[in-house]
N, C-alpha and C positions, 0 to 999 in steps of 0.2 A: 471852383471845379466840383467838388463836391455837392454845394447845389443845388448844382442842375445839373447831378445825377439823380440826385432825389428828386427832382422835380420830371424827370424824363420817364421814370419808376412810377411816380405815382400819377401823372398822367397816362402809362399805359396801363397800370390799374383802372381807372378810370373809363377807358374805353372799353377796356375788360369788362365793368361791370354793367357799361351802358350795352355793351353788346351783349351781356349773359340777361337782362331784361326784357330786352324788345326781341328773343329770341321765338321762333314757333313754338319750340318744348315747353318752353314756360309760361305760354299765351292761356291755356287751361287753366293752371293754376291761376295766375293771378286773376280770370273772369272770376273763378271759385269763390278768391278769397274779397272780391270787391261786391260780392251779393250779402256774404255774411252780416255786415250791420242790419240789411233788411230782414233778412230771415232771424233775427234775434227781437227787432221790433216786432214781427207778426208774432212770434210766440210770446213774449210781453203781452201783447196787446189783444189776448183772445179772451171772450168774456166771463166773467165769472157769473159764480152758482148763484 
């Protein structure tokens, strides 16, 4: 019984988080954070004196 209360818990955790992800609000951000490797490459990669 027990269980598969905790298993009930943390599959709606789960959906909880699958849905706080794919949500509009936070479609911004993550574009934001999925450019960052590139833009840390261009500033690495600029030439020197």
């Amino acid at each position: 019984m027990t269980s598969g209360i905790v298993t009930a818990i943390l599959l709606i955790a789960f959906i909880g988080l699958c849905l706080w992800a794919w949500s509009k609000r936070r479609q911004r951000d993550f574009a934001e954070a999925s450019r960052l490797p590139l833009e840390e490459d261009r500033t690495q990669r600029e030439p020197r004196a």
